[in-house]
C-alpha positions as CSV (number, residue, x, y, z in Angstrom):
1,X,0.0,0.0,0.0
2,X,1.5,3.6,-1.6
3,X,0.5,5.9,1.4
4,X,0.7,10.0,1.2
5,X,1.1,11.1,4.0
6,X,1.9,15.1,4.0
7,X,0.0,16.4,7.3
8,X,-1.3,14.7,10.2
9,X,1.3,11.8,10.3
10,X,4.4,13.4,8.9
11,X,3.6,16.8,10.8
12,X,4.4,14.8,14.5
13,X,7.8,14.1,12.8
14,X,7.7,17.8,11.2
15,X,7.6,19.6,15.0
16,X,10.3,16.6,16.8
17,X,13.0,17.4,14.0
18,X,12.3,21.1,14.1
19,X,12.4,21.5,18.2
20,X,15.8,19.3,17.5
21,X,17.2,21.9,14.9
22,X,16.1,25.1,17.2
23,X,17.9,24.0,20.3
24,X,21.1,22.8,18.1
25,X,20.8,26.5,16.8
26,X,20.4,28.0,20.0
27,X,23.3,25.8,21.8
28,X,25.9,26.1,19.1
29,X,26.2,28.6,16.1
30,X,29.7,27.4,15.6
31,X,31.2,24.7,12.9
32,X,32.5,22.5,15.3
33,X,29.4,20.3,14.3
34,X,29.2,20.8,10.4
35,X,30.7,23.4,8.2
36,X,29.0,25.9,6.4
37,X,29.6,24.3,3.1
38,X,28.1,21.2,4.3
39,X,24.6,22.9,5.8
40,X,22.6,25.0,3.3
41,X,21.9,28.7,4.3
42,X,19.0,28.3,7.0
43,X,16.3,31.2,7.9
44,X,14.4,29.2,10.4
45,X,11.4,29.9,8.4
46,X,11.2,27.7,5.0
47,X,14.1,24.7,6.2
48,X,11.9,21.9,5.6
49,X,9.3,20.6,3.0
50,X,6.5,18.2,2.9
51,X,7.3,14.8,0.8
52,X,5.4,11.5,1.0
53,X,7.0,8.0,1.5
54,X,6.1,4.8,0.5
55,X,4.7,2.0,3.2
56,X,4.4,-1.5,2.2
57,X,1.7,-3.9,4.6
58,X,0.4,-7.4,3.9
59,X,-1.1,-9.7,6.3
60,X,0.8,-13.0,7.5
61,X,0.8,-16.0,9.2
62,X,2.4,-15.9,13.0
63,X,2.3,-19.5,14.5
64,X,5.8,-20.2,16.5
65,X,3.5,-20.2,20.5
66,X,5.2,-21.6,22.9
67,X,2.7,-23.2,24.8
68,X,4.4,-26.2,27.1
69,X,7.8,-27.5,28.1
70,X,11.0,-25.0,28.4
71,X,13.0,-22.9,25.5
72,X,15.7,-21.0,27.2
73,X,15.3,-19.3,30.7
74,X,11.3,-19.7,30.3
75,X,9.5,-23.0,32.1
76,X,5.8,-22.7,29.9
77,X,4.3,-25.4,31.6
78,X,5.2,-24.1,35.1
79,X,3.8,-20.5,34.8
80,X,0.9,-20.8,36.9
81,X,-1.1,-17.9,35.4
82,X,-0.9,-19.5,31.7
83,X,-4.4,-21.4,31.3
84,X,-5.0,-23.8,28.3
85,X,-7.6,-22.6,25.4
86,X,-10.0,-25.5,24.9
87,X,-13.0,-25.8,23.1
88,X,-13.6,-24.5,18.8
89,X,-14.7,-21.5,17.5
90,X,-16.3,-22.2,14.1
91,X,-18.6,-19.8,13.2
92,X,-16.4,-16.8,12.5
93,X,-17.1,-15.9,8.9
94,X,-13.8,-12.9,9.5
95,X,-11.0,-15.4,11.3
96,X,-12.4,-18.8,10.5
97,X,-11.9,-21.7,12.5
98,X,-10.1,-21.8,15.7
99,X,-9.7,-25.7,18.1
100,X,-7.9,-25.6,21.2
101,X,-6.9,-28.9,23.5
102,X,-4.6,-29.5,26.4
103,X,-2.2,-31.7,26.9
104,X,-1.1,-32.8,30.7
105,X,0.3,-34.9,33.1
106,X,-0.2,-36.0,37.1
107,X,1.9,-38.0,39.2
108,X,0.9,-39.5,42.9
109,X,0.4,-37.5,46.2
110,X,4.2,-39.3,47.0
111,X,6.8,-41.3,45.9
112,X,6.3,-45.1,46.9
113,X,2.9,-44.6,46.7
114,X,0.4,-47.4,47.8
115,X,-3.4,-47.2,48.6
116,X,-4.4,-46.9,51.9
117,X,-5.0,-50.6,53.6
118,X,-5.9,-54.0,52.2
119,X,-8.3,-55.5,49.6
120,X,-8.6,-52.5,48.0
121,X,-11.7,-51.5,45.5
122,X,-12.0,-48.6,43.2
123,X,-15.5,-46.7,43.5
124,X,-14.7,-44.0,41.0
125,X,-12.2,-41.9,39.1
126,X,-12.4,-38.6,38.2
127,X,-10.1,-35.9,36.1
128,X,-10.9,-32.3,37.0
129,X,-9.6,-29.2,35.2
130,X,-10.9,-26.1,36.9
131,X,-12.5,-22.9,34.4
132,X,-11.1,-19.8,34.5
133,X,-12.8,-17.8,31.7
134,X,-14.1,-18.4,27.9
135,X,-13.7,-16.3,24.9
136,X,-16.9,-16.1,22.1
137,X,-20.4,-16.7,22.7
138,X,-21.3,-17.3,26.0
139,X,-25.0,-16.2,26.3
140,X,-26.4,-18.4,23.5
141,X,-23.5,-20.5,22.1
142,X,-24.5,-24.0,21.5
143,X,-22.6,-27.0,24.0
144,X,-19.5,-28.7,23.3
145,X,-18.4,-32.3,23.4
146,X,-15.2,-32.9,25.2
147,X,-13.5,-36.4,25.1
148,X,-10.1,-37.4,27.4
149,X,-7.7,-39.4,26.0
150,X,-4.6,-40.8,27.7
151,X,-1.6,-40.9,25.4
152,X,1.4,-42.8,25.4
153,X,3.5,-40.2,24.4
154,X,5.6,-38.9,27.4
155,X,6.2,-34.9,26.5
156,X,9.6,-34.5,28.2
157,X,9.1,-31.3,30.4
158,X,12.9,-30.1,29.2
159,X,11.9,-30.0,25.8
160,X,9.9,-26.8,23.9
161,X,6.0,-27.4,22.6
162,X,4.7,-25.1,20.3
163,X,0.8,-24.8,19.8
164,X,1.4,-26.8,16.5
165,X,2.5,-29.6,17.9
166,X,0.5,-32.8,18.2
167,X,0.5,-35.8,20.2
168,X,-1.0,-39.5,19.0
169,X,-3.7,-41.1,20.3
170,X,-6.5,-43.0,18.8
171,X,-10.9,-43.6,19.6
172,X,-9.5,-47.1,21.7
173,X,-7.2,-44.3,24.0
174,X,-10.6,-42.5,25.2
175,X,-10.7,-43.5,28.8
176,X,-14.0,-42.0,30.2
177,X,-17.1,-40.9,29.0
178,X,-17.9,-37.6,26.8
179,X,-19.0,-34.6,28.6
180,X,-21.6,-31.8,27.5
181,X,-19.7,-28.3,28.1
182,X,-22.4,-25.4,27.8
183,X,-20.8,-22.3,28.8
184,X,-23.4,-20.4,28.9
185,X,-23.8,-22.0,32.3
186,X,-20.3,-22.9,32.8
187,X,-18.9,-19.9,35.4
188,X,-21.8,-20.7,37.6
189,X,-22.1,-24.8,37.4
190,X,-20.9,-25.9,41.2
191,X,-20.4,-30.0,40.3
192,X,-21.5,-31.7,43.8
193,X,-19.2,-34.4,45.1
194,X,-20.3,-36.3,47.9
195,X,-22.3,-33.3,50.3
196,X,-19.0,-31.0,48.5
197,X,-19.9,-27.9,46.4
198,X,-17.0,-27.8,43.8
199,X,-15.7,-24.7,42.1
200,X,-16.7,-24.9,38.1
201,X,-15.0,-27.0,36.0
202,X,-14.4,-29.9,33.4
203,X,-15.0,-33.3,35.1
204,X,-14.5,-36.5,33.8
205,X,-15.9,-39.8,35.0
206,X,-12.8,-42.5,34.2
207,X,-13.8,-45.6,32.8
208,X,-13.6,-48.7,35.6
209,X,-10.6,-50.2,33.3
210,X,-8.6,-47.2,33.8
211,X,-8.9,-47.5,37.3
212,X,-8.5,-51.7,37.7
213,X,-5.1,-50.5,35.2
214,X,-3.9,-48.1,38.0
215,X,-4.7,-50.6,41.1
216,X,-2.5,-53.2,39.1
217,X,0.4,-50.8,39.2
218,X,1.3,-51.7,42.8
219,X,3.1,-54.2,42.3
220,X,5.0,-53.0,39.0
221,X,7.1,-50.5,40.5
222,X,5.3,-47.7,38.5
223,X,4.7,-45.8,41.9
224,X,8.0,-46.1,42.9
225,X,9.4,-42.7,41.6
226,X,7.4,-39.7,39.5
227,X,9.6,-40.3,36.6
228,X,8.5,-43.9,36.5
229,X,4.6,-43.0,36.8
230,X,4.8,-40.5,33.9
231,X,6.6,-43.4,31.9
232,X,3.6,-45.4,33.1
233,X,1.0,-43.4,32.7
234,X,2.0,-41.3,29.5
235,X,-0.2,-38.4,30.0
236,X,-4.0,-36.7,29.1
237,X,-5.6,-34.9,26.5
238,X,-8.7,-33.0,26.1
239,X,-10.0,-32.4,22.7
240,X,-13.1,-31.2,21.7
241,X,-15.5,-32.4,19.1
242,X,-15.1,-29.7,16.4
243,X,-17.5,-31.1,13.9
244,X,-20.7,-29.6,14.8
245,X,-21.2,-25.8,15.4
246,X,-19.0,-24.4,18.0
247,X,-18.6,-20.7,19.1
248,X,-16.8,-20.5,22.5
249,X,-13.1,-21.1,23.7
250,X,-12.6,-21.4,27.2
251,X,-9.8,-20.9,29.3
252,X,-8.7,-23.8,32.0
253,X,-6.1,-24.0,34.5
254,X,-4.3,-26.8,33.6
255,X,-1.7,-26.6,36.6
256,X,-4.2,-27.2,39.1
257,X,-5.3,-30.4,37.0
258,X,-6.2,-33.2,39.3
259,X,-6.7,-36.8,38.9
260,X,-8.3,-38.4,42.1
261,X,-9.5,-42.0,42.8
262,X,-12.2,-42.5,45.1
263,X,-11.7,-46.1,46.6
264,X,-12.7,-48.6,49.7
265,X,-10.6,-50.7,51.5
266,X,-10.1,-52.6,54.8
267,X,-8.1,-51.3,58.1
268,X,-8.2,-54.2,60.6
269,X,-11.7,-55.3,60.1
270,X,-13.0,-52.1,59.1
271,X,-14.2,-50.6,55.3
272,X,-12.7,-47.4,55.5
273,X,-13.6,-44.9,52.3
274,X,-11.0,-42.9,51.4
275,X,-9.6,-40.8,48.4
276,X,-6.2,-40.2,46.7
277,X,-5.3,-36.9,44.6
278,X,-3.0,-36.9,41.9
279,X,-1.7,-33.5,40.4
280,X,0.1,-31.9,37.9
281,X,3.6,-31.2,39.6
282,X,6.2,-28.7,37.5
283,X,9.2,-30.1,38.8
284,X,7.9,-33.7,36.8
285,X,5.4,-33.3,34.9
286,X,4.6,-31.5,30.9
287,X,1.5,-29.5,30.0
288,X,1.2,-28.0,26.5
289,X,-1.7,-26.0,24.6
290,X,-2.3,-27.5,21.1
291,X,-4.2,-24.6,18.4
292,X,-4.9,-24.9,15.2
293,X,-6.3,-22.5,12.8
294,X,-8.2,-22.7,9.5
295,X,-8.9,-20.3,7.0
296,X,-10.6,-21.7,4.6
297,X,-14.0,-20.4,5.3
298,X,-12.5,-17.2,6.5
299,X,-13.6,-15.2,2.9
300,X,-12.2,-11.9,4.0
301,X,-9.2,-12.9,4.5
302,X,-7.8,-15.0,2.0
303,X,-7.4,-12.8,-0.7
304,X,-4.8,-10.8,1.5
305,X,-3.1,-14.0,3.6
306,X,0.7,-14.2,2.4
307,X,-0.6,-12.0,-0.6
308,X,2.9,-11.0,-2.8
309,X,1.5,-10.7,-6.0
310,X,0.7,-7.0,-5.3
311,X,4.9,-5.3,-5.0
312,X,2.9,-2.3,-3.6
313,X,1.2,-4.3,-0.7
314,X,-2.4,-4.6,0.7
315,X,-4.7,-1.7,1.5
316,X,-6.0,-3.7,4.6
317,X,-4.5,-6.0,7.2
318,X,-5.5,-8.4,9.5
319,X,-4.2,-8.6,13.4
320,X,-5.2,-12.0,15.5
321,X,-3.7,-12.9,18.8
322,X,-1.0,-15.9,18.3
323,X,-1.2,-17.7,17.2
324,X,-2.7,-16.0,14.5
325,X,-2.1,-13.3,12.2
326,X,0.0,-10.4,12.0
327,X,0.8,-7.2,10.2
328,X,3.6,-7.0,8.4
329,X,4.9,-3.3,7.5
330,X,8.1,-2.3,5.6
331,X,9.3,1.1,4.4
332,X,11.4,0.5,1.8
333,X,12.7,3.6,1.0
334,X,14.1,4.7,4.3
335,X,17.3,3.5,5.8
């Protein structure tokens, strides 16, 4: 784009430049800082003159998040204030399409872990990530199908994630039943856990083979250290079903991500019910946000996204929050 510009813009530069010049003149009339016959003959009056200048923009593609793990002096997955986007957004006609899941891990309460007294059996399993916000349509947004997934693949928490990355899992590695996400009602939802009032979030219900799975573990070794329960257990993943019409990101606190098993067992010659919490610890375990974007449907955009065909540049461009899109300005004729 070939901009003009000869008042309003330029005259901000116009005034700095001249209040420079007046209090060079004023300080210094001498040629210690340039001869005469290098500076023309100035009356303080007509020095300068308007000119235009050429600025080039076009819209691209900005998609290097980090979003887990650690590049460099920064620890992603242990910032405690950096909640995972989940949910899809696909009703957009400007942006397009927008899918966000979470990747995490737990470990046990302790090292050497063992449930509490003998003949132990497993009531229930639940994974809870609490809600902190949502972005889109929250008054009349249609619900969401979540799934959870445990994955093999353990994300070393040394190594960077990017919100491109992926991780692999399959329909046979869902491992509790769907949930309906409506957050319309979300920030005011208060889940009910025995007589307990719990704060809102996503809950999960584990299947009874994931928990028989974990009870087996106690005689593997697998709770012997963290390192060797993340090996074990791989870790979790939340994706929602993107398919049907979604309008609503929300925003979850994957740090404070919890896996607790609710299980009976016998102390002497007493049932005793009890609980174990495991959680999402920075110094072991990996938490990254995966986003991906599509702009197919997004009509307004597209004729402008990576456009060089035009040397001169786009009239318009298009800013989304990254990952996403982003300006890209040069003024070739100044340097």
């Amino acid at each position: 784009m070939k901009n003009n510009i000869t008042y309003s813009k330029s005259m901000y530069l116009l005034f700095c430049l001249l209040g420079w010049l007046v209090t060079a003149l004023i300080s210094c009339k001498e040629n210690t800082i340039l001869p005469d016959s290098v500076v023309p003959v100035i009356d303080n009056i007509n020095t300068f003159q308007t000119d235009t200048f050429t600025i080039i923009s076009r819209t691209g593609i900005q998609d290097s998040a980090l979003t887990g793990g650690k590049l460099g002096g920064t620890d992603k997955a242990a910032q405690t204030d950096f909640y995972h986007a989940i949910g899809a957004i696909n009703t957009d006609p400007t942006f397009g399409n927008t899918v966000g899941s979470s990747y995490f891990q737990v470990v046990p309460p302790v090292t050497n872990f063992v449930f509490k007294g003998t003949s132990q059996t497993i009531d229930s399993i639940a994974v809870s990530v609490p809600y902190i916000s949502a972005y889109g349509d929250t008054s009349t947004g249609p619900a969401q199908t979540f799934s959870l997934y445990r994955t093999a693949d353990n994300l070393s928490k040394d190594s960077a994630y990017y919100e491109t990355n992926s991780v692999n899992y399959t329909a046979a590695d869902k491992i509790a039943s769907d949930i309906m996400v409506d957050f319309n009602t979300l920030s005011t939802d208060s889940p009910l856990v025995g007589t307990a009032r719990l704060s809102p979030q996503l809950r999960f219900n584990l299947l009874p083979s994931f928990g028989d799975s974990l009870l087996a573990q106690t005689t593997t070794g697998t709770f012997l250290n963290y390192s060797t329960f993340v090996s074990w257990l791989g870790g979790f993943y939340i994706a929602p079903d993107s398919s049907g019409v979604s309008s609503t990101l929300g925003y979850f606190d994957t740090y404070n991500a919890k896996l607790t098993v609710f299980y009976r067992n016998t102390t002497g010659s007493v049932i005793d019910t009890t609980t174990a919490v495991f959680n999402f610890n920075p110094t072991y375990c990996n938490r990254f946000n995966r986003i991906t974007r599509n702009y197919t449907s997004a009509t307004s955009i597209l004729p402008y996204l990576n456009n060089t065909s035009n040397p001169a540049g786009d009239s318009v461009v298009f800013i989304q929050g990254e990952p996403g899109l982003a300006a890209e300005i040069s003024l070739p004729y100044i340097g």
